[in-house]
C-alpha positions in Angstrom: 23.8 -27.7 21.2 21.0 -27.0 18.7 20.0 -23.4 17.8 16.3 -23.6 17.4 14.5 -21.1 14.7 12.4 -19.6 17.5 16.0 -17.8 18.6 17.4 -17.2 15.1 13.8 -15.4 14.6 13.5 -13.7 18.1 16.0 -10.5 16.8 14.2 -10.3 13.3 11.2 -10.0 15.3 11.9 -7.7 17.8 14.0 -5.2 15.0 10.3 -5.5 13.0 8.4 -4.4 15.8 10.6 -1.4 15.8 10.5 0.1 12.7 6.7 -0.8 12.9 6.4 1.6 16.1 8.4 4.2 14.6 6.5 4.3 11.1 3.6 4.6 13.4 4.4 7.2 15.4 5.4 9.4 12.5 2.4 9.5 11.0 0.4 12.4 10.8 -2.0 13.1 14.0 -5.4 13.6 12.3 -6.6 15.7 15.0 -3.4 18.4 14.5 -5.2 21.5 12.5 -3.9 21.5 8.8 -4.4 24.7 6.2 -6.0 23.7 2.8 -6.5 26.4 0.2 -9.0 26.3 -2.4 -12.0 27.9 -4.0 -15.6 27.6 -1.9 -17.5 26.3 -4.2 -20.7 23.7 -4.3 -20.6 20.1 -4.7 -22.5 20.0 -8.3 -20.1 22.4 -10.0 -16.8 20.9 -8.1 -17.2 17.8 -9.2 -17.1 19.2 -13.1 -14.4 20.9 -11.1 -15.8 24.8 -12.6 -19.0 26.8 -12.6 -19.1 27.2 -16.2 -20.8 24.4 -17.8 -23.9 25.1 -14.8 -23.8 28.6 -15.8 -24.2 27.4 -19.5 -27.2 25.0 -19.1 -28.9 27.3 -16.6 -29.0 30.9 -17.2 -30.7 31.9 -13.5 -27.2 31.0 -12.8 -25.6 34.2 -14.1 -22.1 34.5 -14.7 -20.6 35.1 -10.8 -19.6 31.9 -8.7 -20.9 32.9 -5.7 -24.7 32.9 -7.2 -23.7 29.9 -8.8 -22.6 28.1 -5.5 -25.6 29.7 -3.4 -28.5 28.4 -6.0 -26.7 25.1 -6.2 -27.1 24.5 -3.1 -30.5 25.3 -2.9 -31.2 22.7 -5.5 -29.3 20.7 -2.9 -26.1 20.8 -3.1 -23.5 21.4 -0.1 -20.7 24.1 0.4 -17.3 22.2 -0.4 -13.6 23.0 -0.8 -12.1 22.8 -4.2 -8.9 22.4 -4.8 -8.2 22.8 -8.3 -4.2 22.4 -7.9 -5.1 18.8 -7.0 -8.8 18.2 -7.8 -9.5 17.1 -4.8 -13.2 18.3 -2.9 -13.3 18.8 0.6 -17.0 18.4 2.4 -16.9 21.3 4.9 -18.8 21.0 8.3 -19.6 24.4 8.8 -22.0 25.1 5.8 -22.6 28.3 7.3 -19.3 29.9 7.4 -18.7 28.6 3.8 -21.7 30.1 2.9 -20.1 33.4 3.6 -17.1 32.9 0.6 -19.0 31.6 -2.0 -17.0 31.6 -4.8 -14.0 33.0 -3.5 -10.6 31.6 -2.8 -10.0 30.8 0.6 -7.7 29.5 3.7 -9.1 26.9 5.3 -7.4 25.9 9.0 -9.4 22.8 10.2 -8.7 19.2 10.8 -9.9 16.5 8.5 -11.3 13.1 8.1 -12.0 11.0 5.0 -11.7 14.4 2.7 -14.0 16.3 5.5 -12.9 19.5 7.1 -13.9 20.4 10.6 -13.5 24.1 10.1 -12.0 26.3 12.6 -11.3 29.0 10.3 -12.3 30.4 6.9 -9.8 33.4 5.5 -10.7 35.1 2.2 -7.5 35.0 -0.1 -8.7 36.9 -3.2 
């Protein structure tokens, strides 16, 4: 009696398939709302990840974020989370609740997608 490789294979298989599934269903539901923390801030002085070399080139900017943020964006930027901790920017559906903290440090509760936050929430934290 031969053992053929299909029935060697079979358990190795079937023991694949489930750690597979239960990587799987660990994984994070991207739907579940998460909190992210951060400074509102606008996607031309985020990505230099501060205000202050905008404020320097343009003096209309003054020295306060949230005129900084709000005349960025009418130069055409958008309302973004930053979070300095990691550097990482957040695009933020709700451009008009962001509008609201410019500048400030906030508490985000949303749920996200490719570094975009479906806001449901916007706390002030400073």
């Amino acid at each position: 009696m031969t053992v053929t490789h299909w029935t060697i294979r079979i358990p190795y298989l079937l023991s694949s398939i489930l750690i597979a599934t239960s990587l799987y269903a660990t994984q994070p539901d991207s739907n579940a709302a998460s909190i992210f923390t951060g400074e509102i801030t606008d996607s031309l002085c985020a990505k230099a990840g501060s205000h202050e070399p905008m404020m320097q080139e343009m003096k209309s900017m003054t020295h306060d974020k949230a005129t900084c943020s709000a005349k960025c964006v009418q130069l055409g930027g958008k309302y973004v989370l930053y979070d300095s901790g990691n550097k990482t920017i957040y695009q933020l559906d709700d451009q008009d609740k962001a509008a609201k903290f410019a500048g400030h440090n906030v508490r985000i509760s949303g749920t996200v997608q490719k570094k975009k936050i479906k806001v449901a929430s916007i706390d002030a934290t400073d």
